[in-house]
C-alpha positions, 0 to 999 in steps of 0.5 A: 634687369636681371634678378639673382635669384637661385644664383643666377648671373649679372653682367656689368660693364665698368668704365675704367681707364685702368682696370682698378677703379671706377674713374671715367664719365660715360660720355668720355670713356673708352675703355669698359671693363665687362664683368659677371658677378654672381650672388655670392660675388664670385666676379669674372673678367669677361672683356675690355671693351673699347668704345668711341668716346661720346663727348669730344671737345665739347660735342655730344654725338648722339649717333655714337651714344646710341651705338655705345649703348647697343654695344653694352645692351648685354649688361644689366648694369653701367658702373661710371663715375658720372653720367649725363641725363641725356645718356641715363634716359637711353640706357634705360630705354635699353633696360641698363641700370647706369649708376654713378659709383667711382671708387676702387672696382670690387667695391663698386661692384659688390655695392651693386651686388646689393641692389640687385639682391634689394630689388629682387626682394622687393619684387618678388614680394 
């Protein structure tokens, strides 16, 4: 995970069906909203991603989970509005921080905003 020390960038990837809030669980999700935010919030709209829905009637693929996962291995951050466990190991097998933050877009990413700030204070002390 990238630390936004001397205002450095992160990439986040927001499952969104609308571009407005934090609405899908990963394994339904299609549609990821790319964005990079910078210490100071400036958020730029970088891509909309589509993805092949890992959960379809009822079925976990875990080929197409690790292919969705690979596709989103240039985020530091997944904002979803739930995630399986299953998922969440694999993402952190690829150094993605999943969080599970449903609610409006700019709201969710500034919360991680936030985080990110925390824990580069905590590991830099």
């Amino acid at each position: 995970m990238m630390s936004m020390q001397n205002d450095r960038k992160i990439r986040v990837a927001v499952a969104s069906s609308d571009g407005i809030v934090v609405n899908s669980h990963f394994g339904r999700a299609r549609d990821f909203y790319i964005y990079e935010v910078s210490e100071n919030e400036d958020t730029v709209l970088l891509e909309k991603r589509e993805l092949v829905p890992i959960c379809e009637a009822g079925n976990h693929d875990e080929g197409r989970l690790q292919d969705n996962v690979k596709r989103l291995s240039d985020c530091d951050y997944v904002a979803v509005s739930r995630i399986g466990m299953g998922a969440l190991r694999v993402m952190n097998e690829y150094g993605i921080a999943a969080m599970e933050l449903p609610g409006e877009i700019e709201d969710s990413l500034h919360r991680i905003v936030v985080y990110d700030q925390i824990q580069g204070l905590m590991t830099t002390r």
